[in-house]
N, C-alpha and C positions, 0 to 999 in steps of 0.2 A: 504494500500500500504506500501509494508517495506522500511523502510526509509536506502537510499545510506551510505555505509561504508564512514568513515575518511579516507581522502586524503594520513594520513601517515599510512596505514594502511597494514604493509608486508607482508599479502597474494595480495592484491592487486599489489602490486609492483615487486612481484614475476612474479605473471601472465602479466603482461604488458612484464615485462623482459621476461619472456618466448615467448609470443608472437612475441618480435620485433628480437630476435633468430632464431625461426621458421620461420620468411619472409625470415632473411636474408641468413636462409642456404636455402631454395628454392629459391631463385636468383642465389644463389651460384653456379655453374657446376658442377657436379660429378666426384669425382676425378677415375683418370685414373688407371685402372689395367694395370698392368704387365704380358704379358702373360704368363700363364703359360706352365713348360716343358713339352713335352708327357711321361703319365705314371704317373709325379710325384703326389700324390695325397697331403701329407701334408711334412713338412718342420719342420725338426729339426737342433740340432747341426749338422748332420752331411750330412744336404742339404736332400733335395726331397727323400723320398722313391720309391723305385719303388712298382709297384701294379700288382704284378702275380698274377694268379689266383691259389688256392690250390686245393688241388687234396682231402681232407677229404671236404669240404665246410667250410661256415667262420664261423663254432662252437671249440670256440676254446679248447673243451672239446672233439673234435670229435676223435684225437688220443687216448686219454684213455677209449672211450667206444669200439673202434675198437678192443683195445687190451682185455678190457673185455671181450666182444664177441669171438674172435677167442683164450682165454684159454678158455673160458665155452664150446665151440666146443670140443675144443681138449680134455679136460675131461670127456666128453658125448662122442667121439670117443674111449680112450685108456681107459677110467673107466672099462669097462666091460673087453677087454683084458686083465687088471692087478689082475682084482679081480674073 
């Protein structure tokens, strides 16, 4: 049988401390939100964003492949006209 840690022994005193933490914030009430405004999703300096929805989706690389795409078009279109 292993024999019991020393009394002053600060893991031990941690965990007790820990413990008696743990009760006291489950007795505790859960503190109260603030509802939140409609739309706003996060909060910075300059208050609540609002949250449209975009029109490319939420890749925010989606304008630069659009535009790749529609000059690769247009070169596969005018390529043969020019040359």
């Amino acid at each position: 049988m292993a024999k019991p840690p020393p009394n002053d022994d600060p893991q031990v005193t941690d965990l007790a401390r820990y413990r008696k933490a743990k009760a006291a914030a489950a007795r505790r009430p859960p503190p109260q939100s603030r509802p939140r405004e409609a739309g706003g999703t996060g909060t910075g300096p300059k208050g609540p964003r609002s949250q449209k929805p975009s029109v490319l989706g939420s890749n925010p690389r989606a304008g630069l492949i659009l535009a790749i795409v529609v000059l690769v078009l247009l070169a596969l279109w005018l390529g043969p006209l020019l040359f």
